[in-house]
N, CA, C, O and CB atoms as a CASP TS submission, in Angstrom:
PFRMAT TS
TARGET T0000
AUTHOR 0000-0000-0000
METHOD Language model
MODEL 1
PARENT N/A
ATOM      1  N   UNK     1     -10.554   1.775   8.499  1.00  0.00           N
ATOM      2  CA  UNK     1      -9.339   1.724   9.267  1.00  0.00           C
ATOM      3  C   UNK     1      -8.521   2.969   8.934  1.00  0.00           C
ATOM      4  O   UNK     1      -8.486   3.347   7.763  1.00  0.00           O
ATOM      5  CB  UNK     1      -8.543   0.420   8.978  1.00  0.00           C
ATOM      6  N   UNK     2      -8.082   3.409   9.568  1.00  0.00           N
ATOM      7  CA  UNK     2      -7.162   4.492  10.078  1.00  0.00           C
ATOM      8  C   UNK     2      -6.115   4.455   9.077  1.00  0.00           C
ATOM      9  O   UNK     2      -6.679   3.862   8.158  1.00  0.00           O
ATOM     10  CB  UNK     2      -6.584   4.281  11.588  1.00  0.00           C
ATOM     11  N   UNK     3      -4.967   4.713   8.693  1.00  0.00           N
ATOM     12  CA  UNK     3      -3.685   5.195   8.107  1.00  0.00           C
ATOM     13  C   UNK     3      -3.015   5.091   9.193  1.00  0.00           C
ATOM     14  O   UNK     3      -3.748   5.348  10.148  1.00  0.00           O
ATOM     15  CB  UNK     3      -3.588   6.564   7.453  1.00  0.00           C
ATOM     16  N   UNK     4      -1.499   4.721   9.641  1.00  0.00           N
ATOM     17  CA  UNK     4      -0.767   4.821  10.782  1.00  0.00           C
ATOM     18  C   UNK     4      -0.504   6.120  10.929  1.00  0.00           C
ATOM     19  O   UNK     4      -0.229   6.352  12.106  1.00  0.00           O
ATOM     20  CB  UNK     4       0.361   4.063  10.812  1.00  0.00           C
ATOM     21  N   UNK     5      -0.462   7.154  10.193  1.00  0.00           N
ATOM     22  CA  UNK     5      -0.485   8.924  10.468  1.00  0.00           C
ATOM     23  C   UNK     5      -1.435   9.271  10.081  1.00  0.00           C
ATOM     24  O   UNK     5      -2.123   8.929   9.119  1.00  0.00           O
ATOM     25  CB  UNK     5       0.471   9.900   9.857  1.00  0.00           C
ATOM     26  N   UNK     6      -1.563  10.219  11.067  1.00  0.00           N
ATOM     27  CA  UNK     6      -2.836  11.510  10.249  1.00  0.00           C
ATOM     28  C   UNK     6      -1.808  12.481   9.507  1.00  0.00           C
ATOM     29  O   UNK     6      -2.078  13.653   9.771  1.00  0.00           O
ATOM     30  CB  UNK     6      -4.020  12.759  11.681  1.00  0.00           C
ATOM     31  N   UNK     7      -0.948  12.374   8.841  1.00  0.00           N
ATOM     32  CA  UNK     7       0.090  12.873   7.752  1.00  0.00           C
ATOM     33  C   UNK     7      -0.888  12.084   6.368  1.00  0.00           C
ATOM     34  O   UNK     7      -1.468  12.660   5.448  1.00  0.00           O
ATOM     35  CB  UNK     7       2.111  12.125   8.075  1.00  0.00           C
ATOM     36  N   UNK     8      -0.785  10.509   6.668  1.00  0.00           N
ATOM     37  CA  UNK     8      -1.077  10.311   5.854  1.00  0.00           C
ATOM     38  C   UNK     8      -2.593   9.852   4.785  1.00  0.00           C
ATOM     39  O   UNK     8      -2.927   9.530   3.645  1.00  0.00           O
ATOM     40  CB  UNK     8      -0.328   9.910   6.066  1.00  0.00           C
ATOM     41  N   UNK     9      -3.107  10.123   6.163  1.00  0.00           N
ATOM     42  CA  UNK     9      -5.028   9.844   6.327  1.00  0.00           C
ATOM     43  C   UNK     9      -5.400  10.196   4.634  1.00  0.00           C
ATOM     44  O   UNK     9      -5.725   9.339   3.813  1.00  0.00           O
ATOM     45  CB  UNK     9      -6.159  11.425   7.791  1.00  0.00           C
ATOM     46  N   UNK    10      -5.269  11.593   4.375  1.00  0.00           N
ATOM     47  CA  UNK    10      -5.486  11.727   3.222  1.00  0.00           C
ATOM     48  C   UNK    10      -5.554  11.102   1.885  1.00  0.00           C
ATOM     49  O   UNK    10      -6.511  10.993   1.119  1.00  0.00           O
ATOM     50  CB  UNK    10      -5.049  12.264   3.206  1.00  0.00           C
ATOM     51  N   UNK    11      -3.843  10.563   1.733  1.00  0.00           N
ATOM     52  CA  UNK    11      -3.709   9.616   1.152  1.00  0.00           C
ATOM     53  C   UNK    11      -4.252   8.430   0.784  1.00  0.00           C
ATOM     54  O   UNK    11      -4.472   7.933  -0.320  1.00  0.00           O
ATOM     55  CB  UNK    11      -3.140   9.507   1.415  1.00  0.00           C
ATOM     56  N   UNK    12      -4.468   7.979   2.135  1.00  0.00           N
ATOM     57  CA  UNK    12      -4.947   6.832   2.307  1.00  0.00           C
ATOM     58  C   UNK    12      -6.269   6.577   1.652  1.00  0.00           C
ATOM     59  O   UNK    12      -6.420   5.562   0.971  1.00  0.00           O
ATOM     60  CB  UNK    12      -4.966   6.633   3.571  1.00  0.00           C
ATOM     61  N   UNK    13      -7.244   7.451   1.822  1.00  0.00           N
ATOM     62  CA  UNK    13      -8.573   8.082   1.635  1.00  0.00           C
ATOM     63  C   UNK    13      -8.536   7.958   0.077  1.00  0.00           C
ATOM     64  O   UNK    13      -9.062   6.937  -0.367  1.00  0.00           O
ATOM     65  CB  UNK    13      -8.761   9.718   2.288  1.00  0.00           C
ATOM     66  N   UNK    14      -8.151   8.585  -0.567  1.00  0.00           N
ATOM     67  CA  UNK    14      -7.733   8.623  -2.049  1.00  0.00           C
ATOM     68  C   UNK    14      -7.188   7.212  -2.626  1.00  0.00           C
ATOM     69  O   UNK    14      -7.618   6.984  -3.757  1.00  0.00           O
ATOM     70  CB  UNK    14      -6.558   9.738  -2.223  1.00  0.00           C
ATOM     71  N   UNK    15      -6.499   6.406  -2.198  1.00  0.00           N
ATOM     72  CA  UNK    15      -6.124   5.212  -2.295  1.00  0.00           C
ATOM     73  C   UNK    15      -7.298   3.975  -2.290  1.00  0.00           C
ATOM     74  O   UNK    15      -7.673   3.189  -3.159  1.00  0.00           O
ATOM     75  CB  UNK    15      -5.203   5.137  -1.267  1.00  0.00           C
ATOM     76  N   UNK    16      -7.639   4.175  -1.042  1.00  0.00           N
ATOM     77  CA  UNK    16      -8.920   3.672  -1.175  1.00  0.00           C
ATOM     78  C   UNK    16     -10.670   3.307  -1.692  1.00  0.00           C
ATOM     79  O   UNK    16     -11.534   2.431  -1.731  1.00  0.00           O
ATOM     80  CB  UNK    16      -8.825   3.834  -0.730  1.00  0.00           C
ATOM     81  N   UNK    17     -10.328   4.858  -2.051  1.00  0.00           N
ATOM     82  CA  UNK    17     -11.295   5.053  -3.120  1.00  0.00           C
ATOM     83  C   UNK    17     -10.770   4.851  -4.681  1.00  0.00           C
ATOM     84  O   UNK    17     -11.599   4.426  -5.486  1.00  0.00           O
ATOM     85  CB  UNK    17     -11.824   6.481  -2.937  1.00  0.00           C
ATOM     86  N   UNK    18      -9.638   5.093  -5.068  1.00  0.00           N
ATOM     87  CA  UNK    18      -9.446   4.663  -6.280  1.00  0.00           C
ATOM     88  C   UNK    18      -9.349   3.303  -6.264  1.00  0.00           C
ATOM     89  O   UNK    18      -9.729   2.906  -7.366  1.00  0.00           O
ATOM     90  CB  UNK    18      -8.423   5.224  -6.849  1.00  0.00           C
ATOM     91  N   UNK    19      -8.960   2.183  -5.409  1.00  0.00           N
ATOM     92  CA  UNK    19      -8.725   0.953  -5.299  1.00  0.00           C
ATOM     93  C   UNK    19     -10.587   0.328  -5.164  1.00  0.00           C
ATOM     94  O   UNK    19     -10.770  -0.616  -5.933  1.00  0.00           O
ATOM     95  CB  UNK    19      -7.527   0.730  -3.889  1.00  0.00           C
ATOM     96  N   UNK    20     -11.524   0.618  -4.559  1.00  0.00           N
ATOM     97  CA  UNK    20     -12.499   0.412  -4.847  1.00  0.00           C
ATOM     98  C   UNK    20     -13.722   0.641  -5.870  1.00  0.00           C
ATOM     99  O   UNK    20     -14.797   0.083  -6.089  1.00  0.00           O
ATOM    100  CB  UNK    20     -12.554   0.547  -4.182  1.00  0.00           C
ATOM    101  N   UNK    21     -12.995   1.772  -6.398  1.00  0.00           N
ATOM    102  CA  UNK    21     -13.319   2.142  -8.171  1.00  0.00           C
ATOM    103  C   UNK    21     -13.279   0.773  -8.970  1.00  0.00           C
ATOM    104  O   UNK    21     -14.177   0.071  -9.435  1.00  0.00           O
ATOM    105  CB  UNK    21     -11.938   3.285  -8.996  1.00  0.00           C
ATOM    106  N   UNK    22     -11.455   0.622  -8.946  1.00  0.00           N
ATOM    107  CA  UNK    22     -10.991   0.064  -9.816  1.00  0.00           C
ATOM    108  C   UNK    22     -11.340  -1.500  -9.764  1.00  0.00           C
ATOM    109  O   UNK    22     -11.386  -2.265 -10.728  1.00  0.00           O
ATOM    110  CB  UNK    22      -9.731   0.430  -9.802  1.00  0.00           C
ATOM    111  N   UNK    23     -11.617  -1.849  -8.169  1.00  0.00           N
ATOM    112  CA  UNK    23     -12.154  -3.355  -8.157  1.00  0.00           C
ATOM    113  C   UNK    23     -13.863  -3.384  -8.337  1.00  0.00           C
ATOM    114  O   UNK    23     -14.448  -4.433  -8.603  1.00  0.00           O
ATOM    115  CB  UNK    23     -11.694  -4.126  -6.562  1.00  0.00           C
ATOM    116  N   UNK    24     -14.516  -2.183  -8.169  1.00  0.00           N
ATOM    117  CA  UNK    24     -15.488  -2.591  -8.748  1.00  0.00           C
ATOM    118  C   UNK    24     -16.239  -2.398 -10.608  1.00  0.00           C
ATOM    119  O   UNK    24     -17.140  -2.847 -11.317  1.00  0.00           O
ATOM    120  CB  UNK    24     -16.142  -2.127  -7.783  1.00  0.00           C
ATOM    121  N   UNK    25     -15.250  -1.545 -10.631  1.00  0.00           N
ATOM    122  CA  UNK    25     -15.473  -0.959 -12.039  1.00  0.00           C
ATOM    123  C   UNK    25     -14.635  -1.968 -13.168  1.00  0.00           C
ATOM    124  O   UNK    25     -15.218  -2.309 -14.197  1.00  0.00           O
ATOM    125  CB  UNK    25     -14.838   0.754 -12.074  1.00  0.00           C
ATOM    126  N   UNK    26     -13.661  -2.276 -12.976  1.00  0.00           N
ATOM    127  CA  UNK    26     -12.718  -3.022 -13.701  1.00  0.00           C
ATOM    128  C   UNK    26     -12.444  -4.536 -13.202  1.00  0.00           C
ATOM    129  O   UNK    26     -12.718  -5.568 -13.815  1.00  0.00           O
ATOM    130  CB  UNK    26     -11.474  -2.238 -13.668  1.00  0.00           C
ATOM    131  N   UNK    27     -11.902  -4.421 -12.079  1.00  0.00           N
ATOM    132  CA  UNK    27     -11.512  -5.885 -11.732  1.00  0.00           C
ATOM    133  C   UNK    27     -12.686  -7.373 -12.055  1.00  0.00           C
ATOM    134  O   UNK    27     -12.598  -8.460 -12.626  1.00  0.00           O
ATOM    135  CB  UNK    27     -11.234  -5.748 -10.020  1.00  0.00           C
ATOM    136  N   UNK    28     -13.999  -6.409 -11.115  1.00  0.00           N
ATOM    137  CA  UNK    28     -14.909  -7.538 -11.456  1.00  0.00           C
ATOM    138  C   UNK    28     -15.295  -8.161 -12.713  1.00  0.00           C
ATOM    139  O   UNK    28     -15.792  -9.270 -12.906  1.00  0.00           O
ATOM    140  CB  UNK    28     -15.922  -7.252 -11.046  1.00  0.00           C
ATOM    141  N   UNK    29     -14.864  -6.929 -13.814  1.00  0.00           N
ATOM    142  CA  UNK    29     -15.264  -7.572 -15.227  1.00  0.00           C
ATOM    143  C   UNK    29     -14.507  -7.457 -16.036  1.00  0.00           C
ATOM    144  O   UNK    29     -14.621  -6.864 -17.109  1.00  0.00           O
ATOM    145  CB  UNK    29     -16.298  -7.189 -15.848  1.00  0.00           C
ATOM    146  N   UNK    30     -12.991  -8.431 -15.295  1.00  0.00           N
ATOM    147  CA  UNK    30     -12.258  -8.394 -15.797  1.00  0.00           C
ATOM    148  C   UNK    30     -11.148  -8.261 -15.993  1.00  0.00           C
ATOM    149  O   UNK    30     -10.406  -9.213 -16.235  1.00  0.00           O
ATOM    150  CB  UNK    30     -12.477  -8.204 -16.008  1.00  0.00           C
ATOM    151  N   UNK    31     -10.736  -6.951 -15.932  1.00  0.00           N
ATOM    152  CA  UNK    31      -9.916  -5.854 -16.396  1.00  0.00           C
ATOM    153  C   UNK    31      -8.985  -5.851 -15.183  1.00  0.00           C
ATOM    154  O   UNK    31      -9.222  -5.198 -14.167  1.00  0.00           O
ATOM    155  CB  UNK    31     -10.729  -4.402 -16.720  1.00  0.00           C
ATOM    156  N   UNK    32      -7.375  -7.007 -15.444  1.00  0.00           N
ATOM    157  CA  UNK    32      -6.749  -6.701 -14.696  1.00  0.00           C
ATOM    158  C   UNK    32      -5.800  -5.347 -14.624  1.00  0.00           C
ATOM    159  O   UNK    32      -5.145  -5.345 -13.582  1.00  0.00           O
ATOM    160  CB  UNK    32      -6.328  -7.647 -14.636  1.00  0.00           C
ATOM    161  N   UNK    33      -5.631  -4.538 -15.213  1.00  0.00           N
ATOM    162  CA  UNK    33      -4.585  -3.870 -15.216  1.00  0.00           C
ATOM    163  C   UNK    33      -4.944  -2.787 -14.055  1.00  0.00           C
ATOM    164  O   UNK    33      -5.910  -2.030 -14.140  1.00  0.00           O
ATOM    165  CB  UNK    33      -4.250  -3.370 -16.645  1.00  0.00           C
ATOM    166  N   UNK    34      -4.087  -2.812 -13.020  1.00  0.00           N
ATOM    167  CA  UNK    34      -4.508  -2.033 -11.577  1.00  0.00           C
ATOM    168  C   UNK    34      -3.387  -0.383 -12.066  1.00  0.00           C
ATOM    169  O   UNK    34      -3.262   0.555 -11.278  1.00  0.00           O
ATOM    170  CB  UNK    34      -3.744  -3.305  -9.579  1.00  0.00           C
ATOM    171  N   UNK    35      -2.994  -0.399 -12.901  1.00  0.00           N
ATOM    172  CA  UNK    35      -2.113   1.044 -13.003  1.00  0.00           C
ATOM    173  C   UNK    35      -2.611   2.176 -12.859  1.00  0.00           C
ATOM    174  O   UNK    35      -1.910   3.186 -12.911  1.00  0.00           O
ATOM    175  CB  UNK    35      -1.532   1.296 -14.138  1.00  0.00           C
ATOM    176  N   UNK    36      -4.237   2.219 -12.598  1.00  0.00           N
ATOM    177  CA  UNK    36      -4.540   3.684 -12.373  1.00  0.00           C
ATOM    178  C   UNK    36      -4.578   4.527 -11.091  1.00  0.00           C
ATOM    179  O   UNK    36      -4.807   5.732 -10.987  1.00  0.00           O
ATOM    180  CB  UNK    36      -5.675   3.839 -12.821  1.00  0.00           C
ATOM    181  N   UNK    37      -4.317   3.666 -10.183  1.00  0.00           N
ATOM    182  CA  UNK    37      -4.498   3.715  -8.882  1.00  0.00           C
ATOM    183  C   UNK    37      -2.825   3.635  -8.152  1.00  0.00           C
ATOM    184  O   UNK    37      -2.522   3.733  -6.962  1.00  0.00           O
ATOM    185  CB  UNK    37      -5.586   2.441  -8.499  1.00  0.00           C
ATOM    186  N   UNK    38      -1.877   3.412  -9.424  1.00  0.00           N
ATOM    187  CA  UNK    38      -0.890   3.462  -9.218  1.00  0.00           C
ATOM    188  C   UNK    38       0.380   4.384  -8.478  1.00  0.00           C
ATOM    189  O   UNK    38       1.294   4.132  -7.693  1.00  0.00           O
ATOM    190  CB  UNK    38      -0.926   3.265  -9.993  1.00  0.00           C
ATOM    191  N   UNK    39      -0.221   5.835  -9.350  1.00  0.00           N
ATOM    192  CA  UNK    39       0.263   7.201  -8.838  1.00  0.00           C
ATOM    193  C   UNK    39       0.137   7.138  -7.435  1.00  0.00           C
ATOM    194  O   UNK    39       1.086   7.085  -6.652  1.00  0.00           O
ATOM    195  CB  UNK    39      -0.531   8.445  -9.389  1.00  0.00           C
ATOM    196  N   UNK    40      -1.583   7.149  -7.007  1.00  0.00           N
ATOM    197  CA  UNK    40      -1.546   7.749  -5.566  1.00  0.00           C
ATOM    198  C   UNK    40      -1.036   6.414  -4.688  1.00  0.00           C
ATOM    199  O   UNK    40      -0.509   6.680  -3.608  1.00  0.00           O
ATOM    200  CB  UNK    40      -3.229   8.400  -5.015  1.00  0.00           C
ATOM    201  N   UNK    41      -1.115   5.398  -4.956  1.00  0.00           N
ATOM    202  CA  UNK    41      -0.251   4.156  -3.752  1.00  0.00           C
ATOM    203  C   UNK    41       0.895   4.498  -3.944  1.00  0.00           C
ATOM    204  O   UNK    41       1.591   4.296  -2.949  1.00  0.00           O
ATOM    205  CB  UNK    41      -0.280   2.366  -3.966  1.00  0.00           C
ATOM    206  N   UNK    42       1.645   5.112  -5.134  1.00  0.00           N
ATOM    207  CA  UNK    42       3.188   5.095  -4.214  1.00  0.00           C
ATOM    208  C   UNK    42       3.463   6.332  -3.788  1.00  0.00           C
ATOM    209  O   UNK    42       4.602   6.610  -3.415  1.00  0.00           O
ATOM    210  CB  UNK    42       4.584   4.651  -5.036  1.00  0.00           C
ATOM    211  N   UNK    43       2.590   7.126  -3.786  1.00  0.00           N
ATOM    212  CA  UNK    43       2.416   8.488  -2.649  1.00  0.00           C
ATOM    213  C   UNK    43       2.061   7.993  -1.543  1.00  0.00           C
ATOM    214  O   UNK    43       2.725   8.484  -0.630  1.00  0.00           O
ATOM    215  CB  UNK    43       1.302   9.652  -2.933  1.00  0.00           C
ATOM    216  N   UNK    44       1.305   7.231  -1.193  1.00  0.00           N
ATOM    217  CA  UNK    44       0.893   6.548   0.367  1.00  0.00           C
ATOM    218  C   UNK    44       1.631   5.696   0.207  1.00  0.00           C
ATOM    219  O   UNK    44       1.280   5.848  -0.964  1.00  0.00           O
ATOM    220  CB  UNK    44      -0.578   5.990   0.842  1.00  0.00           C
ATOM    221  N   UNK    45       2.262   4.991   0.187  1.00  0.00           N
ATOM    222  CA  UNK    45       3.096   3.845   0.100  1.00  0.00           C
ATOM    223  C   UNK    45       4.800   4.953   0.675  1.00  0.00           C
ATOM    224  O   UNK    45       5.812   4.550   1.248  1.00  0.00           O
ATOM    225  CB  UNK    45       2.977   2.961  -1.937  1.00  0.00           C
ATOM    226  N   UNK    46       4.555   5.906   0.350  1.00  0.00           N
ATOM    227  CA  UNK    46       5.621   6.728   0.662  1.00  0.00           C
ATOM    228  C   UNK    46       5.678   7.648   2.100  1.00  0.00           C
ATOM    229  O   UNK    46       6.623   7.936   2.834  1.00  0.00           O
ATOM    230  CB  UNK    46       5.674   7.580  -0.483  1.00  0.00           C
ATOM    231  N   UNK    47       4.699   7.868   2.138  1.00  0.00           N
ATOM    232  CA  UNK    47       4.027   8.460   3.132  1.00  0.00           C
ATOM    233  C   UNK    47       4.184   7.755   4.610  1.00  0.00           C
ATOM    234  O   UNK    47       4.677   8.210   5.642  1.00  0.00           O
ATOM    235  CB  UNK    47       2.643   8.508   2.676  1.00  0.00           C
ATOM    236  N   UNK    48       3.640   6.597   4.360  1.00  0.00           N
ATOM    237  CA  UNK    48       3.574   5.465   5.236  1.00  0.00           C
ATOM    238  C   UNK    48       4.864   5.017   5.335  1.00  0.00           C
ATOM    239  O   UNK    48       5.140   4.774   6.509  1.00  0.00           O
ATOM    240  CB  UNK    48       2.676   4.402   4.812  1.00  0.00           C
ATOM    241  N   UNK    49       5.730   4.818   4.606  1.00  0.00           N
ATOM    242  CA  UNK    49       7.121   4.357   5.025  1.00  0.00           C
ATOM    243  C   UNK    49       7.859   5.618   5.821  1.00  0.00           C
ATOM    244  O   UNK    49       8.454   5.290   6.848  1.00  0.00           O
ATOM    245  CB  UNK    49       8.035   3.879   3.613  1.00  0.00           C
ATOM    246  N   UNK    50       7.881   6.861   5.499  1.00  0.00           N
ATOM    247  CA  UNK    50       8.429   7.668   6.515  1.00  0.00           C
ATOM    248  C   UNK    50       7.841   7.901   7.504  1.00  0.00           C
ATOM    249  O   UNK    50       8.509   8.179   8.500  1.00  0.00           O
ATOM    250  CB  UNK    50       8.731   8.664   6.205  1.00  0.00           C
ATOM    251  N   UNK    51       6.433   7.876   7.592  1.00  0.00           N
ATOM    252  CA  UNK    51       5.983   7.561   9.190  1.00  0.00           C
ATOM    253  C   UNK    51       6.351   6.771  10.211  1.00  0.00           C
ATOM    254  O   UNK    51       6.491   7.005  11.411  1.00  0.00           O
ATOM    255  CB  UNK    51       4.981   7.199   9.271  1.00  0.00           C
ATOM    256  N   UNK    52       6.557   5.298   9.229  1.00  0.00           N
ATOM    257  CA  UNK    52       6.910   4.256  10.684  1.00  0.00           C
ATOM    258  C   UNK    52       8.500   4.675  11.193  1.00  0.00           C
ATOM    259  O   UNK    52       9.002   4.477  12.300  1.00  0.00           O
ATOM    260  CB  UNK    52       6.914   2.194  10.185  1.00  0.00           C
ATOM    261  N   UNK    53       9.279   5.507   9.644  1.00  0.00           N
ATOM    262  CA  UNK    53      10.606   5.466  10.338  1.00  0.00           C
ATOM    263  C   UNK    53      10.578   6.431  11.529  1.00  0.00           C
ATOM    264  O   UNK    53      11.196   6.047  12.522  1.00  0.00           O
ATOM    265  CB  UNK    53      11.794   5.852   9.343  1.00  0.00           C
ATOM    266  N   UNK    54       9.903   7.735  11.600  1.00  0.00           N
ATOM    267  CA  UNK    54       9.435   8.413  12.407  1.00  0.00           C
ATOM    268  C   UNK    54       8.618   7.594  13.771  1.00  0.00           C
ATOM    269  O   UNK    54       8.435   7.924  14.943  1.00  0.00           O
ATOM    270  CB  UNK    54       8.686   9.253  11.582  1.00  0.00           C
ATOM    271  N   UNK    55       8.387   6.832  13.265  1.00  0.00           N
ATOM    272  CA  UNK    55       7.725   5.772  15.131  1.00  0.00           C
ATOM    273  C   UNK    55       9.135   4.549  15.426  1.00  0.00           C
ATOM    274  O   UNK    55       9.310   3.645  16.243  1.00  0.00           O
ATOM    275  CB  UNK    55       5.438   4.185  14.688  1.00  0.00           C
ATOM    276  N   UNK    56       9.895   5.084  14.344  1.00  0.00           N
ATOM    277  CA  UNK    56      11.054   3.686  14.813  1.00  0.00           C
ATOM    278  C   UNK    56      10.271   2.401  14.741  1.00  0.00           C
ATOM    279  O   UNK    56      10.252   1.499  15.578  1.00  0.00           O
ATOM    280  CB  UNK    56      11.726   3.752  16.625  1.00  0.00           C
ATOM    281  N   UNK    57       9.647   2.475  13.628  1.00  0.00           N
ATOM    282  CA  UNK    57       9.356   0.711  13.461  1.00  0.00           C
ATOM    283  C   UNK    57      10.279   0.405  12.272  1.00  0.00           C
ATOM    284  O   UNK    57      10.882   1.270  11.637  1.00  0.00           O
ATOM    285  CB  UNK    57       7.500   0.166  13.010  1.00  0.00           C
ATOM    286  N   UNK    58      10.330  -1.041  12.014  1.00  0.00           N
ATOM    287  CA  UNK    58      11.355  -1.371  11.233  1.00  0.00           C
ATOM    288  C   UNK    58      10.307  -2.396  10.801  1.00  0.00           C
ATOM    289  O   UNK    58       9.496  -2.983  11.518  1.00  0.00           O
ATOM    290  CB  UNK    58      12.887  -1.739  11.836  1.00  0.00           C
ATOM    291  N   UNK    59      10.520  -2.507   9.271  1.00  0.00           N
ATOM    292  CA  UNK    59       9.943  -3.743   8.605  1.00  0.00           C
ATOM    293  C   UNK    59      10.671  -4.227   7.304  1.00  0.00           C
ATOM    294  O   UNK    59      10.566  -3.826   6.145  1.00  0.00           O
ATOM    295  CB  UNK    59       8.471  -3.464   8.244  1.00  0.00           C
ATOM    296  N   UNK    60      11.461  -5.239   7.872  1.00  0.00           N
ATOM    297  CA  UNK    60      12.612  -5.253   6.444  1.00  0.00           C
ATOM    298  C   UNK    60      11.505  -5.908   5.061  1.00  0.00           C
ATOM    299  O   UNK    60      10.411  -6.467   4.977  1.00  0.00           O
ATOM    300  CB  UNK    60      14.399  -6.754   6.828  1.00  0.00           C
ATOM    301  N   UNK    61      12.535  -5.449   4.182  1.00  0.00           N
ATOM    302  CA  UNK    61      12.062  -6.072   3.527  1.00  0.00           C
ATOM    303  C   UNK    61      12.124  -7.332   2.485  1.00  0.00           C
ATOM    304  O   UNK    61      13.091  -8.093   2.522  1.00  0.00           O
ATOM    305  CB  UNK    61      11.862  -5.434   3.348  1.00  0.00           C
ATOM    306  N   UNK    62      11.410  -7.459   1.864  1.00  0.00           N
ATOM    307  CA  UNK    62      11.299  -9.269   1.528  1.00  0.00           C
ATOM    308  C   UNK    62      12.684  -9.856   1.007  1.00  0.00           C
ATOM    309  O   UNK    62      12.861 -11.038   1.299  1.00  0.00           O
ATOM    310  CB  UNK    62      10.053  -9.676   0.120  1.00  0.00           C
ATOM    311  N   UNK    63      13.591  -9.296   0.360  1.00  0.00           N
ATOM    312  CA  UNK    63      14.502  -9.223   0.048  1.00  0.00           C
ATOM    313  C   UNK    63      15.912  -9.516   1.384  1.00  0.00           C
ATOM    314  O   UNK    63      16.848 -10.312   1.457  1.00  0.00           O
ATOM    315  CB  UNK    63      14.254  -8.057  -0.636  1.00  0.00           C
ATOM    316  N   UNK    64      15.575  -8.787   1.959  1.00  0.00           N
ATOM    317  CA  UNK    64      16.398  -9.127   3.395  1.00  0.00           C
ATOM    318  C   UNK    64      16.075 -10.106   4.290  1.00  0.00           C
ATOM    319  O   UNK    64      17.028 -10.552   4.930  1.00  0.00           O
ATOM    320  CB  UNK    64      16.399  -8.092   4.260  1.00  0.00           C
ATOM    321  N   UNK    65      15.125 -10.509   4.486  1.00  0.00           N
ATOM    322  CA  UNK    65      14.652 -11.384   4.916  1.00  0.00           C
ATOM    323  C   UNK    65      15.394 -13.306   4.706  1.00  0.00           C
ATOM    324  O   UNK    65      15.181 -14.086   3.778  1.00  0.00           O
ATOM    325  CB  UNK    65      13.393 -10.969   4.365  1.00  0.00           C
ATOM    326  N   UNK    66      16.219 -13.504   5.912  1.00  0.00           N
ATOM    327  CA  UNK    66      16.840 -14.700   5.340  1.00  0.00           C
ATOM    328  C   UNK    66      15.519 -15.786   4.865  1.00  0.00           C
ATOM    329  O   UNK    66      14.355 -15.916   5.243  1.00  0.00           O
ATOM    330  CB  UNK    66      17.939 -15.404   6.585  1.00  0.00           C
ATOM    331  N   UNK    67      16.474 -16.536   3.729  1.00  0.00           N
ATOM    332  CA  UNK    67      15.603 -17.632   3.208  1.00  0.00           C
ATOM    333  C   UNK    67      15.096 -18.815   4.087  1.00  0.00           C
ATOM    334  O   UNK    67      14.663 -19.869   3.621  1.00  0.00           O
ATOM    335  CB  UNK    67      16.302 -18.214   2.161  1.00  0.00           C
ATOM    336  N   UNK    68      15.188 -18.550   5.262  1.00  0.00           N
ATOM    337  CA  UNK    68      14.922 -19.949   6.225  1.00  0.00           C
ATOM    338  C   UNK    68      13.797 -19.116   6.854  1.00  0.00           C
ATOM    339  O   UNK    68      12.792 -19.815   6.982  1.00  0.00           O
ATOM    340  CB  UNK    68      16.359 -20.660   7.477  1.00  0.00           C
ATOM    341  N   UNK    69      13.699 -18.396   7.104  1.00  0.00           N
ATOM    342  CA  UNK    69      12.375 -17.050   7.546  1.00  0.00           C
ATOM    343  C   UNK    69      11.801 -17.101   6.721  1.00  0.00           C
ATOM    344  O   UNK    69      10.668 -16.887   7.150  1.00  0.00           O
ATOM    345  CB  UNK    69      12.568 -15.473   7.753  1.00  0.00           C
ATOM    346  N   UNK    70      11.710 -17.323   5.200  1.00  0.00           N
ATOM    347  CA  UNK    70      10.299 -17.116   4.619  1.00  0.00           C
ATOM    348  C   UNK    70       9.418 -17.791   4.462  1.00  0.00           C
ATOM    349  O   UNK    70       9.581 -19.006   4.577  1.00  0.00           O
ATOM    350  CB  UNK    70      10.222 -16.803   3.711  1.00  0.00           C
ATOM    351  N   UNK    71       7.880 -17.138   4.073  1.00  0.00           N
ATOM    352  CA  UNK    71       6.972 -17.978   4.421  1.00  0.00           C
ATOM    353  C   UNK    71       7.681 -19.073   2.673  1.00  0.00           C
ATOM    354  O   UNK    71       8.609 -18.925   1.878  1.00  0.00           O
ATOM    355  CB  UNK    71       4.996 -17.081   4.637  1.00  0.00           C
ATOM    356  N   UNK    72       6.756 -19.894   2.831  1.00  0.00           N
ATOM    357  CA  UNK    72       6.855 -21.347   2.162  1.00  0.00           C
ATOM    358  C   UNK    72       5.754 -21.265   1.284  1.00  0.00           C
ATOM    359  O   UNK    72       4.579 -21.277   1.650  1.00  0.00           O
ATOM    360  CB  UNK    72       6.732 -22.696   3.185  1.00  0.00           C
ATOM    361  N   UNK    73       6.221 -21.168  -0.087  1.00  0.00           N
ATOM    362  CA  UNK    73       5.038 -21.291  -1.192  1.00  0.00           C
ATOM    363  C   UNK    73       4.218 -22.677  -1.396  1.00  0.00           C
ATOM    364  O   UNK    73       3.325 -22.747  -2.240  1.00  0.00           O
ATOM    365  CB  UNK    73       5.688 -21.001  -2.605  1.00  0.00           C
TER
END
């Protein structure tokens, strides 16, 4: 799947591959600690949020979201 920018394709790419490192190298045996993969998600995680503001999408967040709107644990 795509990245919502090709700004951020790159990113994404790198994200994904460290996130499938880390779940197959670590997670499966084990090893929760996901912090290595940390750096580059909040570079795409950054990336991706100024894109959508650039498409004018809006996605509040969980925090704003009134308590009668949320999902139900």
């Amino acid at each position: 799947m795509n990245s919502v920018s090709k700004d951020c394709q790159e990113l994404k790419s790198l994200y994904d591959n460290c996130f499938n490192q880390w779940y197959s190298e670590k997670f499966l045996r084990g090893v929760l600690d996901d912090s290595t993969c940390e750096p580059v998600f909040k570079q795409y995680q950054s990336c991706v949020q100024e894109a959508l503001k650039k498409l004018k999408i809006e996605i509040p967040k969980i925090e704003e979201i009134p308590s009668e709107e949320k999902p139900k644990e």
